[in-house]
N, C-alpha and C positions, 0 to 999 in steps of 0.2 A: 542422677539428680535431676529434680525435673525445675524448671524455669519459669518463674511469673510472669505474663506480660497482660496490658490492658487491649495490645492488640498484635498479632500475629500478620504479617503483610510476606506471601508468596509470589517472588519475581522481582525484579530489579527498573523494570522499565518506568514510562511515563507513568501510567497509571500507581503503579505499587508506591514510587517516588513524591507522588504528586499527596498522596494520602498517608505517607508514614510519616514525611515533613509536618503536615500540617496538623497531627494527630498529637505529633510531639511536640512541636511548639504549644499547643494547649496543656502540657504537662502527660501527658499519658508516655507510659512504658512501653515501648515500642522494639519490635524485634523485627529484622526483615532477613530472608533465605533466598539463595538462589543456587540453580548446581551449576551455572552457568558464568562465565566472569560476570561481574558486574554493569549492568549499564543498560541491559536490553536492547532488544530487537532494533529500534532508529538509530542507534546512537554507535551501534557496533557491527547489526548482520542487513541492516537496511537502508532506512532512508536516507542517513549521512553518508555513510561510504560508498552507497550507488550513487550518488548526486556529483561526486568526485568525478568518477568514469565517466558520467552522461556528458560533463561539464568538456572532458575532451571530447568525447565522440563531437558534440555542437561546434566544436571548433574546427574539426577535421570538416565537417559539412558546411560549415561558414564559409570554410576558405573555397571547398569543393564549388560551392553554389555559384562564388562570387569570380570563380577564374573567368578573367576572360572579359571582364566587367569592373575594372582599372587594378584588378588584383596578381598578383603572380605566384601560384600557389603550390609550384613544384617544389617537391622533397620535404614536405611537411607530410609526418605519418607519428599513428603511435606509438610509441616506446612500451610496451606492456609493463616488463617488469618495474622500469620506473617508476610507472603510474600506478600501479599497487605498491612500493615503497612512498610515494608519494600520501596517496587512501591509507595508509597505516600511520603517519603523521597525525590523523584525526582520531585513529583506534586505539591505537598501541596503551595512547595513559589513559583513556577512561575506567577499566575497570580501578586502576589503582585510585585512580582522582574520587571516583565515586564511593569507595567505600570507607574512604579517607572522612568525606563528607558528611557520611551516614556516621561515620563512627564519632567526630567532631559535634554532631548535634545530639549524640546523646540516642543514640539510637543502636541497639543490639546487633551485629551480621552475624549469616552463618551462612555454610556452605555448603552447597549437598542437595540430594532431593529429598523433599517434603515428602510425608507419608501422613494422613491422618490416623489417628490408634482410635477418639474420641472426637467427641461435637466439635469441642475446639483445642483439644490437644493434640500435637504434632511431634511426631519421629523424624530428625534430621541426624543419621548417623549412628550416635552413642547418645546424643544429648536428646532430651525431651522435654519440649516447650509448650507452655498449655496457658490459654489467654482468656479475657472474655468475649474477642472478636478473632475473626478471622477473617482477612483479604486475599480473594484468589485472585493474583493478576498473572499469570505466568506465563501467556502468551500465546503464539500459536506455531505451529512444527509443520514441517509437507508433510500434504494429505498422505495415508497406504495408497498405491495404488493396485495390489496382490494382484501384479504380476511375474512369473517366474522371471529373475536376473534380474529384482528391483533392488539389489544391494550393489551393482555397478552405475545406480544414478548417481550424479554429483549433484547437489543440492547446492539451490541458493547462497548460502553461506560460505559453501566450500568455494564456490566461483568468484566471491569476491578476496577470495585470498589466493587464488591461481598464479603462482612467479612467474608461468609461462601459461600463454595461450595455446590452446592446441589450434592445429590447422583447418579440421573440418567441426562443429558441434552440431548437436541435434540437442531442441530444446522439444520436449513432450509436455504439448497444452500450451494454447491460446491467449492466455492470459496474459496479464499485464508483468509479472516476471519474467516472461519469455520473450516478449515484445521488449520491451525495455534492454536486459541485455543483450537482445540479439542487436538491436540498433548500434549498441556499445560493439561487441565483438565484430560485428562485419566493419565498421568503421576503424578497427583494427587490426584488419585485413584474415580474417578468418572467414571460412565457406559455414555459411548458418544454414540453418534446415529449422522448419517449426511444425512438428506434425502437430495436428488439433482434431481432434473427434468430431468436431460440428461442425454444421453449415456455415457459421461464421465464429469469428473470434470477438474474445473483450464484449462482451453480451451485456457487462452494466452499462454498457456507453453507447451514445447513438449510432443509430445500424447506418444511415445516410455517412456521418462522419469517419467511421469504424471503416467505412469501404476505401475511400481517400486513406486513410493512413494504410490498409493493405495494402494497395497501389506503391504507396511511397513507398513502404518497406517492398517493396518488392524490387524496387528501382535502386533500389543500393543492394540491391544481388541477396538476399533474402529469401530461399525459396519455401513459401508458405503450404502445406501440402492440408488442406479441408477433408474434412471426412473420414480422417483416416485416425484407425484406434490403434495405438500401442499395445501389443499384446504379451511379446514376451524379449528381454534382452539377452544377448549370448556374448559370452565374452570370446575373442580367436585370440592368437599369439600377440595381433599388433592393429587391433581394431578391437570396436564394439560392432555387434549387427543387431538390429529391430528389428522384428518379427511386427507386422503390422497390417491389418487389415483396412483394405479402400475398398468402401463398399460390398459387394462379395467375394473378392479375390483378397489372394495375398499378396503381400509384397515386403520384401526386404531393405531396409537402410542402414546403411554404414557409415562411423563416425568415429572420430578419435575421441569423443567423449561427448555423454548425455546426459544433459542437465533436467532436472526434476522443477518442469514450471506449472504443473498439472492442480495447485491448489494448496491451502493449507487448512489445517483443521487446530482445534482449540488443543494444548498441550496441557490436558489432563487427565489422562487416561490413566494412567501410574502415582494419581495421589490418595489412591483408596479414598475415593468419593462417599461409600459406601457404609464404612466405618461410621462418618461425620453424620448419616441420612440426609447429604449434598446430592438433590437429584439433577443429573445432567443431559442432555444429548448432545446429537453430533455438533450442534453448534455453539455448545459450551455449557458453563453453567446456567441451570434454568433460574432466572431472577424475576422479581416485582420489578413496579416500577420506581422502587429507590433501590433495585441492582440488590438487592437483598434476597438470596436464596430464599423458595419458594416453601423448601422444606425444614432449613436448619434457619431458624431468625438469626444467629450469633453469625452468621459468615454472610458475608457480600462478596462482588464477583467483578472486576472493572476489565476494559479495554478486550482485548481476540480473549480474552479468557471467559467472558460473560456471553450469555444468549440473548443479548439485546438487539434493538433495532437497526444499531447506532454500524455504520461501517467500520472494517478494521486499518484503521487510519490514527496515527499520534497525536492531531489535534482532538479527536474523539475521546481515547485513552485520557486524555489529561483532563477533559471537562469532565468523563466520567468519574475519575481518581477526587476531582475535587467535589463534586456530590456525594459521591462515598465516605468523604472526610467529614464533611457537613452535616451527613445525616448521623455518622459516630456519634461526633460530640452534641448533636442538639438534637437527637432522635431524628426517626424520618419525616423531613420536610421538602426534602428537593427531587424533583425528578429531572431527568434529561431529555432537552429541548436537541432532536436532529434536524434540525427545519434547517434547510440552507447549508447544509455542510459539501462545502465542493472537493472533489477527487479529481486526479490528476494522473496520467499515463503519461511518464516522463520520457518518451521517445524521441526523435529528430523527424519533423517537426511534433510539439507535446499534445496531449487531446486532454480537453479537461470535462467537465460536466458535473451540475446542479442543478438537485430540485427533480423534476418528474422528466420520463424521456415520454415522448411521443405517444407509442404505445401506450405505455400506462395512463395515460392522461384518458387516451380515449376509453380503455378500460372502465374507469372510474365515472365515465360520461359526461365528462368537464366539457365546457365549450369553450371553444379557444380557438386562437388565429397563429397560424405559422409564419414566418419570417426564416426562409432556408434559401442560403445565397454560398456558391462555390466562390469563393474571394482570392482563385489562386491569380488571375489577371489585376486585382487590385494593385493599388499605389505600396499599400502596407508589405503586399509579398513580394511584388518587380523590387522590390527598393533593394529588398537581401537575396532575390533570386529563390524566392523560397516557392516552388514547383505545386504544392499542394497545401489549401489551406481552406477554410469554410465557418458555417456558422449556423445555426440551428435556435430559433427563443421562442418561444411557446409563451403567449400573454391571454389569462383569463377575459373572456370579450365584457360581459358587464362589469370586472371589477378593476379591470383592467391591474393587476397584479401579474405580477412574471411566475410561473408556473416549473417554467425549467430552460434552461441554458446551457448549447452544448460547444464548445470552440476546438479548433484544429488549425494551428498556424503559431507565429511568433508571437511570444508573449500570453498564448493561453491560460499558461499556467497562473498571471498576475492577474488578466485581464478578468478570469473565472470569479474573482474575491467580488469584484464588482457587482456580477449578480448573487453570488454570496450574500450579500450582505441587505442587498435589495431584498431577496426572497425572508431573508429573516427577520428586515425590520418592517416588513411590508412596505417598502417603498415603490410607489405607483409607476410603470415603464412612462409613462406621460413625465412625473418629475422626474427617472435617470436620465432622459433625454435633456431638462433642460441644465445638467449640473454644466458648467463651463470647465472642464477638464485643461490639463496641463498642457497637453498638446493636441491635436485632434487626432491623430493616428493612432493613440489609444483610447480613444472612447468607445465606449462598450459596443463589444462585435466584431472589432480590431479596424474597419474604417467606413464607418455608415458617411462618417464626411463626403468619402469621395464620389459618390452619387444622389444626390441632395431628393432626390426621388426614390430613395430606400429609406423604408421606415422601420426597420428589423425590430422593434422595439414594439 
């Protein structure tokens, strides 16, 4: 028996969420799939449940930083298993909550992996659903990396559900999954290893800043190893060993377990693209710019599942989901605006960054003036003992507009919105300077106050 809808939505997350609500609230028949629980990548294998963990590691380092500096901060340590019972507190009901939701407003679920048979007919199981739209939001999976013993990596997902820490890990790739919970696990008391293939790691984010946070991580027993390629993993009786090349030689590492931080790619390889004439590459569905397949006008494409400009980030996901919905019900009229979208490497201490890094500025032949200050002897960092922190603003010289902003220290993470918000409303670095902020230690830069002859701005 096949199934009417006016629109077909693949994936459970921000995106697919953001455009099945909104499609159905305008009366449209709405059906949404996932083979996965319900809720998506933030809200189950991501940004919620890492936030939980980081949230101790900062407080294991809090107290770390502060010993000795009116604090007393022996026999405070992680509890592991805890604190993933505790991280499951936030996981456990979403999928049931959400489909609850979906099914309350009037909206179709089903369960399983999507297959396309036709343009916008869909194979879920036994059932076949065929619409006039179709929404690919399904997210994104680790990258292949085809090498022999790539099915003893632990991935992402699986480490945030780990009852027990192992004692030694190796994370393979530089990236910000591997920095993130390697900061977690060694704060945990676990031996980390981070093999990286390149000269340097975290490559979206500034190379000056990027150096300081290796430093740091390295200072909580981190050992970062550059250069060096993962080539083959072997399993023994009561380890893992990496086969891995540094430079021209070989060399071996050993680990009680290795987690896969090496990348992720769009997860749509297995919905028969091809069927639909959904043309895609490696970095997802190929879309216009109203995210509308290039090749099938009836299907649109939002969040890690589309080949857009837009980073894969959940505040992205959701402004795209809501464009996508926009342009359903009122033809295409909206495109997506990435000006100003800030990202964030949730580490101890976090590095954030918006807008253009250094490089590319000069690239492009912009002219512009730097503002690059190590802030780790500052008021703002002596205050919490916080060893490495800095700052990086790039401001167009005749237009004087902020170009790009990159922070490393306490409160990055908040302080980034700042020029966020700046870069997108075009607000001039001459006016963020004179806003009169709530306190001065967080005015933008984390504390241009405390040397009135810094103009970082």
């Amino acid at each position: 028996m096949t199934k009417k809808f006016d629109l077909i939505v693949i994936g459970t997350g921000t995106a697919a969420s953001t455009t099945a609500y909104k499609c159905r609230s305008a009366g449209w028949e709405v059906a949404i799939i996932d083979s996965r629980p319900f809720g998506g990548t933030c809200a189950l294998r991501g940004c919620d449940p890492k936030k939980v963990l980081v949230g101790a590691a900062e407080l294991i380092d809090w107290n770390n930083r502060m010993n000795g500096k009116g604090i007393s901060s022996k026999g405070i340590q992680i509890n592991w298993s805890e604190l993933v019972r505790f991280k499951r507190t936030f996981t456990e009901s979403v999928p049931k909550n959400r489909e609850k939701a979906f099914s309350d407003a009037g909206i179709a679920t089903s369960h399983g992996r999507a297959r396309f048979v036709e343009k916008t007919t869909i194979k879920v199981g036994d059932d076949t659903l065929t619409g006039r739209h179709v929404l690919i939001a399904s997210g994104a999976k680790p990258a292949t990396l085809n090498i022999p013993g790539e099915e003893y990596l632990t991935t992402s997902d699986q480490f945030l559900e780990l009852d027990k820490l192992p004692e030694h890990i190796i994370f393979i790739g530089g990236g910000y999954i591997s920095f993130e919970f390697a900061h977690v696990a060694a704060r945990a008391g676990a031996k980390v290893q981070i093999l990286h293939r390149g000269a340097r790691p975290l490559m979206g984010f500034d190379s000056d800043l990027v150096e300081q946070l290796v430093q740091a991580t390295r200072d909580i027993g981190v050992d970062i190893r550059l250069n060096t390629t993962a080539k083959a993993i072997e399993k023994s009786p009561d380890h893992l060993i990496i086969h891995a090349s540094v430079g021209h030689t070989e060399q071996k590492f050993e680990a009680d377990m290795v987690v896969h931080g090496a990348g992720r790619v769009p997860e749509i390889d297995d919905l028969d693209l091809e069927k639909a004439n959904v043309k895609s590459d490696k970095k997802g569905v190929i879309v216009n710019e109203y995210l509308q397949s290039i090749s099938n006008p009836t299907v649109y494409a939002a969040g890690d599942a589309a080949a857009s400009p837009g980073l894969p980030l959940t505040p992205v996901a959701a402004m795209e989901g809501d464009i996508v919905a926009s342009n359903l019900l009122k033809g295409d009229h909206l495109t997506p605006d990435y000006t100003g979208v800030p990202t964030v490497v949730f580490t101890v201490p976090p590095l954030a960054s918006v807008g253009l890094r250094e490089e590319t500025a000069r690239e492009r032949g912009l002219k512009f003036r730097i503002t690059h200050r190590d802030t780790s002897g500052w008021y703002s960092s002596r205050r919490v003992g916080m060893k490495y922190s800095g700052f990086k603003v790039l401001v167009e010289e005749e237009s004087d507009r902020i170009l790009g902003a990159h922070l490393l220290g306490p409160h990055a993470e908040e302080v980034i919105n700042l020029f966020a918000i700046a870069i997108r409303l075009g607000i001039s670095a001459t006016d963020l300077k004179k806003i009169p902020y709530a306190y001065r230690v967080v005015r933008p830069t984390l504390a241009t106050w405390y040397d009135p002859k810094v103009l970082c701005l």
